[in-house]
C-alpha positions as CSV (number, residue, x, y, z in Angstrom):
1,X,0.0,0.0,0.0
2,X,1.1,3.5,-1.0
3,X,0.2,6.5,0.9
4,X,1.4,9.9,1.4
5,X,2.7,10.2,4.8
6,X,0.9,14.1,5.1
7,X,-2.7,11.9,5.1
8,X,-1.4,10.3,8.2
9,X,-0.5,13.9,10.3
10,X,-3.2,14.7,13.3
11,X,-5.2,11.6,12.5
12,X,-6.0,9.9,16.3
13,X,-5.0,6.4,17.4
14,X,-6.7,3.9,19.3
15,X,-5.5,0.5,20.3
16,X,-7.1,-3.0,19.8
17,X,-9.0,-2.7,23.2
18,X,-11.0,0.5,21.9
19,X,-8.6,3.2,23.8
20,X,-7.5,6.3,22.7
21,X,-3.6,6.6,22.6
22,X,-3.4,9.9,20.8
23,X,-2.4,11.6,17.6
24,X,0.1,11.3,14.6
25,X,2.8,13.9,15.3
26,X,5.7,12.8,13.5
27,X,6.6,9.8,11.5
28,X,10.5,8.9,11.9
29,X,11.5,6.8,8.5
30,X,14.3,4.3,7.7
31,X,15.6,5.8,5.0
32,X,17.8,3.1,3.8
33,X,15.1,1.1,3.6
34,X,12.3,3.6,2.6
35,X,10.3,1.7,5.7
36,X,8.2,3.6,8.9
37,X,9.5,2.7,11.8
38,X,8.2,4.7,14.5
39,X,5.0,6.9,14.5
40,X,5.6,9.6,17.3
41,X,2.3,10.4,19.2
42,X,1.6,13.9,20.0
43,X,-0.1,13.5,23.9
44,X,-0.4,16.6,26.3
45,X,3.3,18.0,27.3
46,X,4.6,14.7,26.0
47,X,5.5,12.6,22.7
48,X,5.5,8.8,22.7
49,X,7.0,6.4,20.4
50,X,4.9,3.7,18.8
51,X,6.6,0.8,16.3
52,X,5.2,0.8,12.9
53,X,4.8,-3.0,13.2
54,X,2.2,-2.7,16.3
55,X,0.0,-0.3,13.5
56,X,-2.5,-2.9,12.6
57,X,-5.1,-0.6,10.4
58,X,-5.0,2.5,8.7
59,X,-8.4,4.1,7.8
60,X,-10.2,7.0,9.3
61,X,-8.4,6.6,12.4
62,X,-5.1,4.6,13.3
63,X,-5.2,1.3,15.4
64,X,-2.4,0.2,17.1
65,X,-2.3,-3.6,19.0
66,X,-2.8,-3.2,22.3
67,X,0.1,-3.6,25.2
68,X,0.4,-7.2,26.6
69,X,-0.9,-7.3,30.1
């Protein structure tokens, strides 16, 4: 799938359980590779680091698999 990364900027994330993590910020890229590997969530007075490889869907909103337990 091809998609320009400027779609993905200020759309909100939830995880698998239904919770809301936050919002694109920043998207850090692997240039060698041409690969996302980290979306950067913008929280209050905070950003967080989220692996590309926990992003599960990509539609309206992001969803991210949940922390194990």
């Amino acid at each position: 799938m091809v998609m320009r990364l400027s779609r993905l900027y200020g759309k909100q994330i939830y995880n698998t359980r239904g919770y809301y993590v936050g919002y694109v910020d920043e998207i850090l890229i692997e240039i060698e590779r041409g690969k996302a590997r980290v979306l950067a969530l913008g929280l209050p007075g905070e950003k967080v680091g989220v692996p590309y490889d926990r992003v599960t869907a990509i539609g309206d909103i992001i969803l991210v698999k949940a922390k194990e337990e």
